[in-house]
RODO-2510 file (C-alpha; in nm, 4 decimals, decimal comma):
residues 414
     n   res          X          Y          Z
     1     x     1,3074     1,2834    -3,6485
     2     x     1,3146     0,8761    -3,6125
     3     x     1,5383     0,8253    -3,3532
     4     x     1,8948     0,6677    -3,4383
     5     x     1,9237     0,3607    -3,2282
     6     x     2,3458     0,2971    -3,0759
     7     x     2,1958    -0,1083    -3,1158
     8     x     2,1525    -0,0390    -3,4943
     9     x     2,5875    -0,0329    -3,5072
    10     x     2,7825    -0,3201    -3,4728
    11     x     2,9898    -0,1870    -3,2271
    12     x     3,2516    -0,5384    -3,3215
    13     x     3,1983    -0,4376    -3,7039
    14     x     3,3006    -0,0680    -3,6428
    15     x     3,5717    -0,1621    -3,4299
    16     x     3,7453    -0,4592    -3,7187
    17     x     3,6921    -0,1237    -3,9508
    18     x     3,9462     0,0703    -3,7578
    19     x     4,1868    -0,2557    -3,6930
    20     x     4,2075    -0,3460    -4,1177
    21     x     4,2400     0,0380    -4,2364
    22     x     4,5390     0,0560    -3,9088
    23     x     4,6786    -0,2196    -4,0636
    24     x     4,7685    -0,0452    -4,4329
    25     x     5,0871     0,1279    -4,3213
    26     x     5,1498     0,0103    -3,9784
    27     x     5,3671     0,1498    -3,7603
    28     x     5,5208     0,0825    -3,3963
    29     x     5,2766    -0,1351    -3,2795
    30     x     4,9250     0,0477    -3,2812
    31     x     5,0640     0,3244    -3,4693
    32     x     5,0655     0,4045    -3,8401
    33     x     5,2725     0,5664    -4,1312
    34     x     5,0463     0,7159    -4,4104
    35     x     5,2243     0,9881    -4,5655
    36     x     5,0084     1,1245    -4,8913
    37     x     5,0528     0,9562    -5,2317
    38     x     5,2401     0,6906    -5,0701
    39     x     5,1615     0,3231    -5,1611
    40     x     5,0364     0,3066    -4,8136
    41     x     4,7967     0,6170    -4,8427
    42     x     4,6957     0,4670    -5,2175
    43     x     4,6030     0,1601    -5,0325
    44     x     4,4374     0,2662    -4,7507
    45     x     4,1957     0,5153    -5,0110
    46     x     4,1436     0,2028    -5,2023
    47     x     3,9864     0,0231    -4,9018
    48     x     3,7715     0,2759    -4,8157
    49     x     3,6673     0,2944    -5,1553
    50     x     3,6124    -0,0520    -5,1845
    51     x     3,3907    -0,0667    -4,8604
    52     x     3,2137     0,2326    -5,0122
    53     x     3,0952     0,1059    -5,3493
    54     x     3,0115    -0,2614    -5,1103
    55     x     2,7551    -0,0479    -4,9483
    56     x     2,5966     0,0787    -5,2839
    57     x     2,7347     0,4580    -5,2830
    58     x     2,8669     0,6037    -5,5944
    59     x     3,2780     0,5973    -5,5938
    60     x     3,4912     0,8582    -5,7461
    61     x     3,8507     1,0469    -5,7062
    62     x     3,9129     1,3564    -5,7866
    63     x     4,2399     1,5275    -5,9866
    64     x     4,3752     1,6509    -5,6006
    65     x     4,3361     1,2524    -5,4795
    66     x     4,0035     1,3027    -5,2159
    67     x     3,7894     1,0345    -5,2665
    68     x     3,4773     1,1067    -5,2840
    69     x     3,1656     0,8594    -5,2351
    70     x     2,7707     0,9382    -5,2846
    71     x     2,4051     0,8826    -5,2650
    72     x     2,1922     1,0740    -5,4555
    73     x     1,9164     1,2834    -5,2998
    74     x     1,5622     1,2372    -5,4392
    75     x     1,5131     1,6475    -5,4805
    76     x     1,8799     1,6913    -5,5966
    77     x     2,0765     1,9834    -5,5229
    78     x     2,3663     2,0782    -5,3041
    79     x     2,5210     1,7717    -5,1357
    80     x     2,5597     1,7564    -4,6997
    81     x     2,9177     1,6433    -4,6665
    82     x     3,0699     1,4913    -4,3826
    83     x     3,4764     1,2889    -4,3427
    84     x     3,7883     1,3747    -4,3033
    85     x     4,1085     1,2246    -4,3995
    86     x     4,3530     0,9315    -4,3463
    87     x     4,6952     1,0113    -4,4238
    88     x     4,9375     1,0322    -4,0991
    89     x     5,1883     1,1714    -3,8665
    90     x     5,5175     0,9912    -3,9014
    91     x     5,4288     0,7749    -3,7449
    92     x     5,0866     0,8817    -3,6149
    93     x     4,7571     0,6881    -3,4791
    94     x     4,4874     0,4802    -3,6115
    95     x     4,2216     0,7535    -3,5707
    96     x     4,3468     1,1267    -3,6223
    97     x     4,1873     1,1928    -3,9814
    98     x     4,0480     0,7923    -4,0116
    99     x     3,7935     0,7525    -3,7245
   100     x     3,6158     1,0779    -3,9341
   101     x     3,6503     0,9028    -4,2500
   102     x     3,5119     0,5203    -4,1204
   103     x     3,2217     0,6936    -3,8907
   104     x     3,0914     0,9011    -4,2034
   105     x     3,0992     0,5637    -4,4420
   106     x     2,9113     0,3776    -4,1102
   107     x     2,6644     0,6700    -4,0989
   108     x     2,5837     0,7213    -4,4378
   109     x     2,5391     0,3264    -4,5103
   110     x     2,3612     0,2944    -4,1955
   111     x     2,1202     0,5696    -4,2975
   112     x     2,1045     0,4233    -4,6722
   113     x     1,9956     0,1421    -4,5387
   114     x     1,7293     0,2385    -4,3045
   115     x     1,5689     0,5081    -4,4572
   116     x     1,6814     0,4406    -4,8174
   117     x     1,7260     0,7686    -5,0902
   118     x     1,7833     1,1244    -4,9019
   119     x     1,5871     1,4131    -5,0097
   120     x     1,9478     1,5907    -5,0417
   121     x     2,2581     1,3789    -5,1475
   122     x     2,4487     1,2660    -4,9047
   123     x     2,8137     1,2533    -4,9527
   124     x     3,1646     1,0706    -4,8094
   125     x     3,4995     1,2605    -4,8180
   126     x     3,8727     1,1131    -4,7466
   127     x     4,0691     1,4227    -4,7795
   128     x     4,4781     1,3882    -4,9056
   129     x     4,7599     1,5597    -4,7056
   130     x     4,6028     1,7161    -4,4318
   131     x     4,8745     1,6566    -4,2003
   132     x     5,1254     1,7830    -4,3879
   133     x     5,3489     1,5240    -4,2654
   134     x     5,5277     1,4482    -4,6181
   135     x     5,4468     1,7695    -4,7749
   136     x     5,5061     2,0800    -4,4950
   137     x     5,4333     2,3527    -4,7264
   138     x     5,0958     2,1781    -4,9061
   139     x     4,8889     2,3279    -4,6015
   140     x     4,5657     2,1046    -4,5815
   141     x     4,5996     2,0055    -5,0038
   142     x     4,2898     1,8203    -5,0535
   143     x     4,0297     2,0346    -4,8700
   144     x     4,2072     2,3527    -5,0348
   145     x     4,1753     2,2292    -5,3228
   146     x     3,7723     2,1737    -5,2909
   147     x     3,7490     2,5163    -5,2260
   148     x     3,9808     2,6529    -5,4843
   149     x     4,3087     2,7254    -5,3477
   150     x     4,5704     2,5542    -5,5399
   151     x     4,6791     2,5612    -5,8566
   152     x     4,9369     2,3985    -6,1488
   153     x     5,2121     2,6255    -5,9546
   154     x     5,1834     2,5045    -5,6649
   155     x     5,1852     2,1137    -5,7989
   156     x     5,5583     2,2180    -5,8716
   157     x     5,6854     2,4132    -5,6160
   158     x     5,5396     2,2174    -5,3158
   159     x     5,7923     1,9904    -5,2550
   160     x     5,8981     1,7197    -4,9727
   161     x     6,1995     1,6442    -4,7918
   162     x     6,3926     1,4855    -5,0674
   163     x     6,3027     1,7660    -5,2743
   164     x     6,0121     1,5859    -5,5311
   165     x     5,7357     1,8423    -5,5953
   166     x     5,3754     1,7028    -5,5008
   167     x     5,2894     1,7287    -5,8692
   168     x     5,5712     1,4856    -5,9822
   169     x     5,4372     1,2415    -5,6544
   170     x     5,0320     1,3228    -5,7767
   171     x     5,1075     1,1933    -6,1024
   172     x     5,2877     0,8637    -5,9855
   173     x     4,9930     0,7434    -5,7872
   174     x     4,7330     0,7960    -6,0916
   175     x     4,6255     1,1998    -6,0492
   176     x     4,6705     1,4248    -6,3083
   177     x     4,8147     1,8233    -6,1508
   178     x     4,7308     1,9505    -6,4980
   179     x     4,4048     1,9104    -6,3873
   180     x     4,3995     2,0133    -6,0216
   181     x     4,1546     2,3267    -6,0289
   182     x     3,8728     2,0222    -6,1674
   183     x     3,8920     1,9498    -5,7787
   184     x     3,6651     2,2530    -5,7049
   185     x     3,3284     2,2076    -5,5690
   186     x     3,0734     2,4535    -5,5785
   187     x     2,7597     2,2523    -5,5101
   188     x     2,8001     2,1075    -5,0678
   189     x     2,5334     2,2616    -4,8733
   190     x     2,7265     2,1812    -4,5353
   191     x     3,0338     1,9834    -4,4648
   192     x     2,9968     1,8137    -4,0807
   193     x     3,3932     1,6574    -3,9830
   194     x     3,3244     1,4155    -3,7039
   195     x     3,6962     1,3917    -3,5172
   196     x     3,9257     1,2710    -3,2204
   197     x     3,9439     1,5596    -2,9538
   198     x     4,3052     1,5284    -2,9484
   199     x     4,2977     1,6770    -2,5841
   200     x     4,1960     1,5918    -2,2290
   201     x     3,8389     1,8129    -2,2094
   202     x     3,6516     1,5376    -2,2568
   203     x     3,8078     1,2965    -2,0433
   204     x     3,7982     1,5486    -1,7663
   205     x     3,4506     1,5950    -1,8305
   206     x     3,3575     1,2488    -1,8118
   207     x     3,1773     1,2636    -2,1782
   208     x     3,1888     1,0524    -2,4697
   209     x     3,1374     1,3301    -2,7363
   210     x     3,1628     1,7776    -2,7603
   211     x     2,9910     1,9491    -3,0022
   212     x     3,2656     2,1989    -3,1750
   213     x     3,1767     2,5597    -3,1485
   214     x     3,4825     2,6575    -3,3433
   215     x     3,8151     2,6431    -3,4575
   216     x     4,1056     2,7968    -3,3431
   217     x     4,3162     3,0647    -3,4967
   218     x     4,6610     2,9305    -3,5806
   219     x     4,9357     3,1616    -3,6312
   220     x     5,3293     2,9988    -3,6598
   221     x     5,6122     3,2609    -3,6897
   222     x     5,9080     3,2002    -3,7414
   223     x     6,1434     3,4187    -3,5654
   224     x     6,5657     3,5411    -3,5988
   225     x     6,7084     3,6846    -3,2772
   226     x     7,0439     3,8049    -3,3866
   227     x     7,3838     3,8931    -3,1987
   228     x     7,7569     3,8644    -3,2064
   229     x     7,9079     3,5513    -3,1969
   230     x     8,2462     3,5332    -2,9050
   231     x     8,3990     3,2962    -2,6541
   232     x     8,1689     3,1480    -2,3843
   233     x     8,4441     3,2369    -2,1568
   234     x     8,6159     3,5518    -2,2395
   235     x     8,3912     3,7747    -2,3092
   236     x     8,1996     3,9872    -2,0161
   237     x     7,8312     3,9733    -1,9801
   238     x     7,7684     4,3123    -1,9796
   239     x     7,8965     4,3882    -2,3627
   240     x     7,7726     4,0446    -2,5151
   241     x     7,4738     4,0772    -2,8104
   242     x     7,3354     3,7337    -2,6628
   243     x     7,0637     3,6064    -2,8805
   244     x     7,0155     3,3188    -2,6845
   245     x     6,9653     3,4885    -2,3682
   246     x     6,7174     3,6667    -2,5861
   247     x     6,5326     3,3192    -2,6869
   248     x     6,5176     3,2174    -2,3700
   249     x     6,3407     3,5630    -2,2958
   250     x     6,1257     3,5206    -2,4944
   251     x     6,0140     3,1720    -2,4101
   252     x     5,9142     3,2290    -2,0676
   253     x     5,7672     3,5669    -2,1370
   254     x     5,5486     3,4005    -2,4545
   255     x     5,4528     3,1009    -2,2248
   256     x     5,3307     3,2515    -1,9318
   257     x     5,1505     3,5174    -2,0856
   258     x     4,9351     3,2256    -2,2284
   259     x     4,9169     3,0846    -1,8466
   260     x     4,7949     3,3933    -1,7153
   261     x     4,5286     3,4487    -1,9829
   262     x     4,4043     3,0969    -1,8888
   263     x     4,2368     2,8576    -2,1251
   264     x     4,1391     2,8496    -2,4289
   265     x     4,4765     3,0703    -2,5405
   266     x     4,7904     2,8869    -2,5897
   267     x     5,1499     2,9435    -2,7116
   268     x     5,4453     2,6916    -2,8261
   269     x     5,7816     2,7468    -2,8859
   270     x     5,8505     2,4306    -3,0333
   271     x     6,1361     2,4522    -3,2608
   272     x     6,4931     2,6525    -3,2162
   273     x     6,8197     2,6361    -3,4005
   274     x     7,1333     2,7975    -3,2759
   275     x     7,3993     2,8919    -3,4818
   276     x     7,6610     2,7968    -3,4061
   277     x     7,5542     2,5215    -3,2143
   278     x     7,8716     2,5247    -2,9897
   279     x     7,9402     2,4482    -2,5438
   280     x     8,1863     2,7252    -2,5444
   281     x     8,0335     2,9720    -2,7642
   282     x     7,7721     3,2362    -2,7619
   283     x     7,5734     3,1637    -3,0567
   284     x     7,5239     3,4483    -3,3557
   285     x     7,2001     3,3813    -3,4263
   286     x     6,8728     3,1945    -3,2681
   287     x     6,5609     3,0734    -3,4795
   288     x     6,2836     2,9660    -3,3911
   289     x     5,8999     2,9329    -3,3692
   290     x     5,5767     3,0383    -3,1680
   291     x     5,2734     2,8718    -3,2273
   292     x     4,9824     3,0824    -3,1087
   293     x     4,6682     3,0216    -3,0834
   294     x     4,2708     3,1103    -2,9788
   295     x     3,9823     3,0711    -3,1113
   296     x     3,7878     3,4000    -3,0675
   297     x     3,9250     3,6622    -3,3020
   298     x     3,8884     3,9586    -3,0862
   299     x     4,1538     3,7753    -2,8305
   300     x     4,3925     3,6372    -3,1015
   301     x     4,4450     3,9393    -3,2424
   302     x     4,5211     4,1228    -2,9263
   303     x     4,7406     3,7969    -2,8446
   304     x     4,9737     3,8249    -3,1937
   305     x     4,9703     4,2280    -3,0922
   306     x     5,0977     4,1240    -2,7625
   307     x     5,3595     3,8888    -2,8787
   308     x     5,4907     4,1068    -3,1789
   309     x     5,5335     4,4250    -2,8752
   310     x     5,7458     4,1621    -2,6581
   311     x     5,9752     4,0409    -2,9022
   312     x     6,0227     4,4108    -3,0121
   313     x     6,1155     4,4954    -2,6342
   314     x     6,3217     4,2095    -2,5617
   315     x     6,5001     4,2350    -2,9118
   316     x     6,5885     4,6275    -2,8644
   317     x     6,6766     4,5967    -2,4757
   318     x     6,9836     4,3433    -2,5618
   319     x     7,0573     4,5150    -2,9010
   320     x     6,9736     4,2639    -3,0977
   321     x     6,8293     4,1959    -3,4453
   322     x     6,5234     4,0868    -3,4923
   323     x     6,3144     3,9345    -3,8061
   324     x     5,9773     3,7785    -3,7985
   325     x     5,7938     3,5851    -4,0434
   326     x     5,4777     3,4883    -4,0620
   327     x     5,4205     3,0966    -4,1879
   328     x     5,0583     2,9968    -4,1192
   329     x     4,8327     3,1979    -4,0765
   330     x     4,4785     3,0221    -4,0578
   331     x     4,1664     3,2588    -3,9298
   332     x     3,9585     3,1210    -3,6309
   333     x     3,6584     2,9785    -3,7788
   334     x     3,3093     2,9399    -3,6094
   335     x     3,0557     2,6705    -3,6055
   336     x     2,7356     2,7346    -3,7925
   337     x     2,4755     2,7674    -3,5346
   338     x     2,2106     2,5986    -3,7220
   339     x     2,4414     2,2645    -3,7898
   340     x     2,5409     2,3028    -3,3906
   341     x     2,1628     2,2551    -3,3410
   342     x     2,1490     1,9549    -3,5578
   343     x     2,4410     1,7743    -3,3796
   344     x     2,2660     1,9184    -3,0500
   345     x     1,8884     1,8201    -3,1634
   346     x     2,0364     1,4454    -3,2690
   347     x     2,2469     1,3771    -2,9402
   348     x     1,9122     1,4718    -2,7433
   349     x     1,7618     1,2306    -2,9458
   350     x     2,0213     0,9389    -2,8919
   351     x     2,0404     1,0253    -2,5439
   352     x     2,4054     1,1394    -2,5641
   353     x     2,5146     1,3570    -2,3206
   354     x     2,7881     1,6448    -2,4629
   355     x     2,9555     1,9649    -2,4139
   356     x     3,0631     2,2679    -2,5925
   357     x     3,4260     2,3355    -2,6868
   358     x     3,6482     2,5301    -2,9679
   359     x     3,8951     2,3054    -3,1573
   360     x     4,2617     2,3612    -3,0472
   361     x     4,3546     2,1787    -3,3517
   362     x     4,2955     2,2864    -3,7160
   363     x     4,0733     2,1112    -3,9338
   364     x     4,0038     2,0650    -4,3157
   365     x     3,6579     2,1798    -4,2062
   366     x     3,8161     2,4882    -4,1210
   367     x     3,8785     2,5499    -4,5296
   368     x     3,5720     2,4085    -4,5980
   369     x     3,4027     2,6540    -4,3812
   370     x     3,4935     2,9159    -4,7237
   371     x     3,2625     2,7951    -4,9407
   372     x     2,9768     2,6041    -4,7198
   373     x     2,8424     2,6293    -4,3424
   374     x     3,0303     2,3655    -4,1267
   375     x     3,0544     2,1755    -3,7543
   376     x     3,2569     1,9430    -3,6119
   377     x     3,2039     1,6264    -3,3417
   378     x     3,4936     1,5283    -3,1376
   379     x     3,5212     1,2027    -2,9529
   380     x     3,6655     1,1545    -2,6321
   381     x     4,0913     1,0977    -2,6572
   382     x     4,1690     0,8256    -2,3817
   383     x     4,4546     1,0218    -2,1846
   384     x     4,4239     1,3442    -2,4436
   385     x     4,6794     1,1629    -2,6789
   386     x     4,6953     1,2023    -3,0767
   387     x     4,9626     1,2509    -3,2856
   388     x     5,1283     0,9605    -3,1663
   389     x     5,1034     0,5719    -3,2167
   390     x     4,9659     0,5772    -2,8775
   391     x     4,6312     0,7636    -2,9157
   392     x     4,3197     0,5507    -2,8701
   393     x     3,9195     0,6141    -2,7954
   394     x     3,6789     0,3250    -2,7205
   395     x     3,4601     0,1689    -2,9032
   396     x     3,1290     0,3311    -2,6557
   397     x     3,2464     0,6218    -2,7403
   398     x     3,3244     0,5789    -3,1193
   399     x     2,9665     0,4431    -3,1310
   400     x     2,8068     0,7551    -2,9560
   401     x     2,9691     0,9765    -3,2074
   402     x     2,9012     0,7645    -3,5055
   403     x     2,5296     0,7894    -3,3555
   404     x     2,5257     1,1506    -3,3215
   405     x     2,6523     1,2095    -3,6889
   406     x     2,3924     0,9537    -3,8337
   407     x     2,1055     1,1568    -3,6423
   408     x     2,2638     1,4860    -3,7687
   409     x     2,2746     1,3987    -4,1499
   410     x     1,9298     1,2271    -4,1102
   411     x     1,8333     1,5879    -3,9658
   412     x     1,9938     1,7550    -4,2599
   413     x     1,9313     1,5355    -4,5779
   414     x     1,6138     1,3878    -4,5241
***
């Protein structure tokens, strides 16, 4: 292949890219607040879009609100995909979702430029409401919607925290639900999501980029220890039906049978509500959440197994009642080998160093990975941050991964 060069990027260009789109919906200081189909989400599309059809590619939205942008490929067929998205946590960063987003436009252009018309077309995607910061329930909307998951139902039962259904919100910002299942695609031949690691591997490692091998499997359940609610002080121990004695069971049991399997596996409990919520009582009921996850299959499954045998155990030793329920549920999802040797065979190339390493995060490529091959590229988090105003990566390594991507399209489409 003809070598990417890092001189060919305006590292100063790149860098006012990620400063103007940071600047639609800014939030505490060098954060941002992009919820989907929010004027500041509308906005931010819009300047992407806008930047898009300025470097010649073919603009379009579809009826789910992705924005899609293109350049044709000389022997047509299926396209090679690669962004992400850039709606927010509340508030969030400037690159969780966008840094994907602004590297594939840079890429693309760049190669556009270069090497003119691929021989397969080449394609930009800004995905809506994969965070699920405004919409809990939508579940990665735009990407899901590519690959056929959502319908005119769930337009009107998806709703936010004020209780408007993403529908009624769709059609306020120009999209029509009616036509929502129009979002399908049937014709990507590979969809490559170039993202923040949102972890500390890579700054441990002292590299600027990982290759993805995979993406975890992400399992939330929600979970109702419940007992007998009596006075914190007058009733003994040894009769009580304690359900928060059982939570905090099964916290440190959960936990620290993650620790002792040892990286990659790793469990949450990030969410509990007692009821009541009282000093001097001992609560009826407990709920709350584990997030579990790894991202070989063998290992999650024997993980949920393991998980589902404690909570019966701790649940029947202190007599109380227990009810699980399942909320997310996404499948780990693997890497394509021959795309990993693309990112691999363009890195070489650029004289990138990398690693290997599974997502601990999940991905719209991870839906994506239903109806086309797909591979990721992380770039190093400075101090492992994300998900907060706080999260930053430099511009070197920005560049290197912007570099990498080029090379790996370049591989792939022409």
């Amino acid at each position: 292949m003809n070598t990417i060069n890092i001189q060919k990027f305006d590292m100063q260009k790149i860098e006012q890219m990620i400063l103007t789109l940071g600047a639609i919906g800014a939030h505490s200081g060098t954060g941002v607040w992009r919820t989907a189909f929010s004027a500041e989400w509308v906005a931010a599309q819009e300047c992407i879009a806008e930047w898009s059809r300025d470097a010649g590619l073919d603009v379009r939205f579809d009826a789910a609100g992705n924005l899609w942008a293109r350049m044709d490929g000389t022997e047509g067929g299926k396209a090679i995909v690669s962004g992400s998205h850039i709606d927010s946590q509340c508030p969030g960063g400037r690159y969780d979702g966008a840094l994907g987003v602004l590297s594939a436009l840079v890429a693309i252009t760049a190669l556009k430029d270069a090497y003119g018309s691929p021989r397969k077309p080449l394609e930009l995607v800004s995905f809506c409401e994969e965070e699920g910061s405004r919409f809990p329930n939508a579940g990665f909307w735009g990407s899901r919607a590519v690959v056929g998951k959502i319908n005119l139902q769930d337009c009107n039962k998806i709703t936010d925290a004020s209780g408007e259904n993403i529908g009624a919100v769709m059609k306020a910002a120009g999209f029509d639900p009616g036509c929502i299942s129009e979002a399908e695609r049937k014709d990507i031949a590979a969809f490559i999501e170039l993202h923040i690691e949102q972890g500390p591997i890579l700054e441990d490692a002292e590299l600027p980029i990982a290759v993805v091998s995979g993406i975890t499997h992400i399992r939330q359940t929600k979970v109702t220890l419940t007992g007998d609610s009596n006075h914190a002080g007058a009733f003994p121990m040894d009769i009580r039906r304690d359900p928060m004695a059982g939570f905090a069971e099964v916290v440190t049991t959960v936990i620290n049978h993650a620790q002792k399997l040892g990286r990659p596996a790793v469990t949450t409990v990030g969410k509990c509500i007692s009821d009541p919520n009282g000093a001097a009582i001992i609560p009826r009921s407990v709920t709350f959440t584990i997030d579990a996850r790894h991202p070989d299959p063998a290992s999650a499954t024997l993980l949920y197994k393991t998980h589902e045998k404690m909570l019966v155990e701790i649940a029947a030793r202190r007599n109380l009642t227990l009810e699980t329920q399942v909320q997310i549920d996404l499948p780990a999802c693997l890497s394509d080998p021959s795309l990993v040797d693309a990112i691999d065979l363009s890195a070489r190339a650029a004289g990138v160093k990398t690693m290997k390493m599974a997502s601990g995060a999940g991905h719209d490529a991870q839906q994506m990975a239903t109806i086309c091959p797909i591979a990721m590229i992380f770039v190093r988090s400075e101090g492992g941050r994300s998900h907060t105003p706080e999260e930053f990566s430099a511009i070197e390594d920005i560049v290197a991964g912007v570099t990498v991507l080029a090379g790996t399209l370049y591989n792939l489409a022409y």
